[in-house]
C-alpha positions in Angstrom: 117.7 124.8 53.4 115.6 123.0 51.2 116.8 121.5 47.9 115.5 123.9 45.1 115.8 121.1 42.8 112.5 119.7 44.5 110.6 123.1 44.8 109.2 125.1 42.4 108.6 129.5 43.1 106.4 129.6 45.7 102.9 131.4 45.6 102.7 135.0 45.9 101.0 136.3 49.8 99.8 139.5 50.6 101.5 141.5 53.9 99.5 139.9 56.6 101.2 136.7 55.9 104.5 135.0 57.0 105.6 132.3 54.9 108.3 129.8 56.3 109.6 126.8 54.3 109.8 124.1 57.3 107.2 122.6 59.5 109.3 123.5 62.7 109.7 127.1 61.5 105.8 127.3 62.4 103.9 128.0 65.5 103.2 124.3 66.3 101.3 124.4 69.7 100.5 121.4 71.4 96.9 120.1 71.0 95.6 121.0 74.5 96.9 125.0 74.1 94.3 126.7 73.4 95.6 128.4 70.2 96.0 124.9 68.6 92.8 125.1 66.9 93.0 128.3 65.7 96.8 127.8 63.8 95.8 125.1 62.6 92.3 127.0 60.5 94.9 129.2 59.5 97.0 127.0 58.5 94.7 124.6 56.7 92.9 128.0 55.0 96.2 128.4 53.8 96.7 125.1 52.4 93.1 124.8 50.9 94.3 128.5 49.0 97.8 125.9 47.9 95.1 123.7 46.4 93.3 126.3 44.4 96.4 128.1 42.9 98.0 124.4 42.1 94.6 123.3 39.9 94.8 126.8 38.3 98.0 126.6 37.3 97.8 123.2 35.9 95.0 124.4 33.8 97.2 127.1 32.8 100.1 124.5 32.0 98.4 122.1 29.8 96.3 123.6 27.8 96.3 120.6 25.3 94.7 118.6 27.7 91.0 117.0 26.9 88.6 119.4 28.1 86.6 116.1 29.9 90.0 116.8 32.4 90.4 120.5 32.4 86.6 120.7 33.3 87.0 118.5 36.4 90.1 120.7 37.3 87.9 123.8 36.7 85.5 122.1 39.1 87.6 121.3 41.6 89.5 125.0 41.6 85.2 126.4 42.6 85.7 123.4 45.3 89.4 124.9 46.5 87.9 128.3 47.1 84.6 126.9 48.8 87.4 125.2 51.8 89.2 128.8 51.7 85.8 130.3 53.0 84.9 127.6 54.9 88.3 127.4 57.0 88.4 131.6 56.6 84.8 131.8 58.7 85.6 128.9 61.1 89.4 131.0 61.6 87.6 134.5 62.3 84.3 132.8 64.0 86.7 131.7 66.7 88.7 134.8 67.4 91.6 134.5 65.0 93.2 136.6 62.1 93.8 136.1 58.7 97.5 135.3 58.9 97.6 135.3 62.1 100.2 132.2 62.3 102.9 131.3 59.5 102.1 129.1 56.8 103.5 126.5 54.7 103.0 126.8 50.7 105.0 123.7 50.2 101.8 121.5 48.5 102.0 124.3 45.6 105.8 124.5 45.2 106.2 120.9 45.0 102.6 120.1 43.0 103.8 123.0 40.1 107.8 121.5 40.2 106.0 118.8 38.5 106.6 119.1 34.7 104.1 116.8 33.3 99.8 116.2 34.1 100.1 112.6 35.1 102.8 113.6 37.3 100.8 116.5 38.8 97.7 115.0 39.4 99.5 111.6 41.1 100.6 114.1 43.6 98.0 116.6 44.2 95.0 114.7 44.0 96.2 110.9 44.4 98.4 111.5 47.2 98.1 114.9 49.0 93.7 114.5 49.0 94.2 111.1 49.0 95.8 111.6 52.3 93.3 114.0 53.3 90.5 111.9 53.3 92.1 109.5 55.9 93.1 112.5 57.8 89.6 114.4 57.7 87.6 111.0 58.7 89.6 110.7 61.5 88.7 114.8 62.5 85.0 114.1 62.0 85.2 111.4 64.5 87.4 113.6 67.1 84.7 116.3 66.4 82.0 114.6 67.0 83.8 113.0 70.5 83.8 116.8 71.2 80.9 118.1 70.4 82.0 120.1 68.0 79.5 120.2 65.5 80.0 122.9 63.2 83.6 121.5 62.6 82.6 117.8 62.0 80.1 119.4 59.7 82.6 121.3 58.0 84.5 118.1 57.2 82.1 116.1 56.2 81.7 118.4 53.5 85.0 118.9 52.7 85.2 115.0 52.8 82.4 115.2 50.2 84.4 117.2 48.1 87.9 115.9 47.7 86.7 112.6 47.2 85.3 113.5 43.9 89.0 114.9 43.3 90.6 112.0 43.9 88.4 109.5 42.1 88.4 111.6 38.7 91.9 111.7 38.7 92.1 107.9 39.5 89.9 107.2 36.5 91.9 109.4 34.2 95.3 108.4 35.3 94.1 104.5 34.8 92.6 105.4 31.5 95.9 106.7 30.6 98.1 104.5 31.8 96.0 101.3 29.8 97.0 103.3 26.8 100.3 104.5 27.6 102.1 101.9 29.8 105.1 104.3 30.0 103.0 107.0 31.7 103.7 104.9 35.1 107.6 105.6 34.8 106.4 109.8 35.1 104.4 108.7 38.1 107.3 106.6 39.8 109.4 109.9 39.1 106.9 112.6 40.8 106.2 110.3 43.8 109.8 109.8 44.3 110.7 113.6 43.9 107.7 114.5 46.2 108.6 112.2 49.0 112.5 113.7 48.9 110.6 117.0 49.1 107.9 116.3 51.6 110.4 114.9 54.2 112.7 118.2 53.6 109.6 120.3 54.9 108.1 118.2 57.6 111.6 116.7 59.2 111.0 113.7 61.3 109.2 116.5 63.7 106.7 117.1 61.3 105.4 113.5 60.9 106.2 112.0 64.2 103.2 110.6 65.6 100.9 112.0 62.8 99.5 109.0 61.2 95.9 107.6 60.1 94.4 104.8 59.2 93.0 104.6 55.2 89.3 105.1 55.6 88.5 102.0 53.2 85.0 103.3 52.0 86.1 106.8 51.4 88.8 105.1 49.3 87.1 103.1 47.6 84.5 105.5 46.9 87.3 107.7 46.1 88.6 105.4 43.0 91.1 103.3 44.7 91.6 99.4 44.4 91.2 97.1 47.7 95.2 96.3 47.2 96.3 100.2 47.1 93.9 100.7 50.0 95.4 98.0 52.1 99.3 99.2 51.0 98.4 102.7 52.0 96.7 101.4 55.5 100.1 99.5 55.8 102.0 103.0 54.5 100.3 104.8 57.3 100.7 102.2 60.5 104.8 102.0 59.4 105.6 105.7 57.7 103.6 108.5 58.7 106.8 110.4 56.7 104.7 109.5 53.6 103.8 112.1 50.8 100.0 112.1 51.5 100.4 112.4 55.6 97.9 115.5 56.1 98.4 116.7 59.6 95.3 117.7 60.6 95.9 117.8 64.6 
C-alpha cells in the first residue's frame, strides 16, 4: 500500500491499459526473454505520456509563472508527445500492443503531489530526466553493441531532447534560488518526499542492480556543475534506490 501522503490522483487511462502502483506488480521479464524489449516500449511510452500530462499540468498550476518558463514547459510538453510516438511506433513495429503490459504512472502522481514550481521542476526535470540521460547513454551504447540501430537512433534523439529539459530548469532554479535563498528549503522538501515515494514503488526489487554512471558531458551540457555531476556519479555507484534511477533495461 503506498503512502497517499506521497502520491497525488493518478492520470486517467483508457480500457486497454492496466495500471499497478508497484514495480513488482508489473510484468518484469528478464533481459534475455524475448518480451523484455517489448514491456519495456510499453512501459517507457507510458512513462514518456507521465511526462507530458506532468508539464501540462504544471502549466495549468501556475499560471503566475514568467511566461520565459511556461514557454520552455510548453516546449517540452511538444517534446513529451514526440517520445509517446516514437516509443508507440518502435512498440507496434515490433509486434506489441498498446497496453499490452501494465504500467506505472508513479512519475505523474509524485511530480503533481508537489505543491510548489521549484519543487516540481527539481523533481521532474532535475532528477527524473536528469536520471534519464545517464540511463539513455548507457542504452545507446548497448544498442549500438547490438546492432540495433533504429533504437540507438531513437535515443540519441531523445537524449537530444531531455537535455534541453534539464538545463532550462537548472538555469531557472539557480536564477531563483540567487534571489530567493529560501527557495532551496522547498527543494530539500520535494527531494526528500520523492525519495520516500520512489522507494515505495520500486522496492529494493525495483532498483537492485539498476544503476548508471553520470554521463559527465551530457550533464554538463545539461546545466549541471562538475561537483553535482561527480555527487550523482557517486549517488549511482552506492544507491541505485535514488529518485532519478530510470530503469531502462
Amino acid at each position: 500500500m503506498l503512502d497517499a501522503d506521497l502520491f497525488a490522483e493518478g492520470p486517467q487511462r483508457d480500457p486497454r491499459f492496466v495500471v499497478k502502483d508497484r514495480w513488482i506488480e508489473c510484468a518484469n521479464f528478464p533481459g534475455d526473454d524475448p518480451r523484455h524489449m517489448i514491456e519495456f516500449f510499453n512501459r517507457q511510452m507510458n512513462e514518456e505520456v507521465n511526462s507530458l500530462e506532468s508539464s501540462a499540468r504544471t502549466l495549468q498550476d501556475f499560471p503566475e509563472a514568467d511566461w520565459e518558463i511556461r514557454m520552455w514547459l510548453a516546449r517540452q510538453c511538444a517534446d513529451e508527445a514526440r517520445h509517446v510516438a516514437m516509443f508507440r511506433m518502435m512498440l507496434e513495429g515490433r509486434g506489441g500492443s498498446v497496453g499490452q503490459y501494465p504500467v506505472l504512472n508513479f512519475q505523474y502522481r509524485i511530480i503533481t503531489k508537489i505543491s510548489n514550481l521549484i519543487g516540481r521542476l527539481a523533481i521532474q526535470n532535475r532528477s527524473f530526466e536528469a536520471g534519464g540521460i545517464d540511463a539513455i547513454a548507457f542504452g545507446i551504447e548497448e544498442a549500438r553493441k547490438l546492432g540495433d540501430t533504429g533504437l540507438a537512433e531513437l535515443y540519441e534523439a531523445q537524449i537530444a531532447d531531455e537535455i534541453v529539459h534539464v538545463r532550462f530548469a537548472n538555469e531557472w532554479i539557480q536564477a531563483q534560488t540567487r534571489r530567493q535563498p529560501r527557495e532551496l528549503m522547498r527543494i530539500g522538501e520535494a527531494l526528500a518526499s520523492a525519495e520516500k515515494a520512489f522507494s515505495q514503488v520500486m522496492g529494493v526489487e525495483g532498483t537492485e542492480g539498476v544503476s548508471y554512471p553520470a554521463d559527465w558531458s551530457a550533464r554538463a551540457e545539461a546545466g549541471f556543475r562538475s561537483a553535482e555531476i561527480a555527487a550523482a556519479d557517486k549517488l549511482a555507484s552506492t544507491s541505485p534506490a535514488a529518485a532519478g534511477s530510470d530503469s531502462r533495461e
